[in-house]
C-alpha positions, 0 to 999 in steps of 0.5 A: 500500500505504501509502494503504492500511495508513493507511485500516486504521489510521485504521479501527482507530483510530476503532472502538477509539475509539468502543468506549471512548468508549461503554463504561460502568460500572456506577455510575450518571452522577451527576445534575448539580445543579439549584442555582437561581441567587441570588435576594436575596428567597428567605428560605425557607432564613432561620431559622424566627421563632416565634409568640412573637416574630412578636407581639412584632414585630407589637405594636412594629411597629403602636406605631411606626406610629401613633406616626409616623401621629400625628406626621405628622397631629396633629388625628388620633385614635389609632384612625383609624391601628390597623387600616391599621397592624395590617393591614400588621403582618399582611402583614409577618409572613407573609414576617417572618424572625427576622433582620429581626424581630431588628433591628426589635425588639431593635435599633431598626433598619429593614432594607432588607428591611423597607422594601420589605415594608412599601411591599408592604403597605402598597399591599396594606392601603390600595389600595381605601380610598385616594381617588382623587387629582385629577389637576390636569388641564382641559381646554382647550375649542377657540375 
């Protein structure tokens, strides 16, 4: 009698169980959140940078660049080194943000940011007009 009030029991318990456990209210679940984890080179949330001052930056931009181009080959004209340092002015200025354009401008300085853009367009500006480099390598012909 006992096995069998303890089967009734368990039965009992286990129907009120799955009933609660499968009622619901009328409010819809909330959805969970879809929050895309952390990702450094996301800017679409930056501030927005304006005409104005996206050509403010493009024209510091290229004035350092061909200053630095200069220095670097002296025997060069000014106008061999415009339009590779124009091109990545443009590159940059497509993914610019207003903090990056902030600090290159108005601070003098390159943020990190910055520097990996640059090296970005950079390669995207110059790959096809580059020559290509000799490798150094003879071959070793067999006695």
């Amino acid at each position: 009698m006992k096995l069998k009030n303890l089967f009734i029991a368990l039965l009992t318990s286990l129907i009120i169980s799955s009933v609660i456990i499968g009622c619901s209210d009328d409010k819809p679940a909330p959805a969970a959140k879809s929050e895309k984890p952390f990702d450094p080179f996301d800017h679409s949330k930056d501030e927005k940078i304006s005409e104005a001052e996206k050509d403010k930056f493009e024209k510091a931009f290229v004035e350092q660049c061909v200053k630095k181009e200069m220095l670097a080959s002296p025997n060069a004209d000014k106008a061999r080194f415009t339009a590779p340092c124009t091109c990545i002015a443009n590159e940059l200025s497509k993914t610019l943000t207003a903090k990056e354009a902030e600090k290159f401008v108005d601070e003098g300085e390159n943020p990190v940011s910055l520097t990996f853009k640059v090296e970005s367009a950079g390669y995207q500006c110059l790959q096809e007009k580059a020559p290509p480099k000799d490798s150094g390598f003879t071959s070793v012909t067999p006695q």
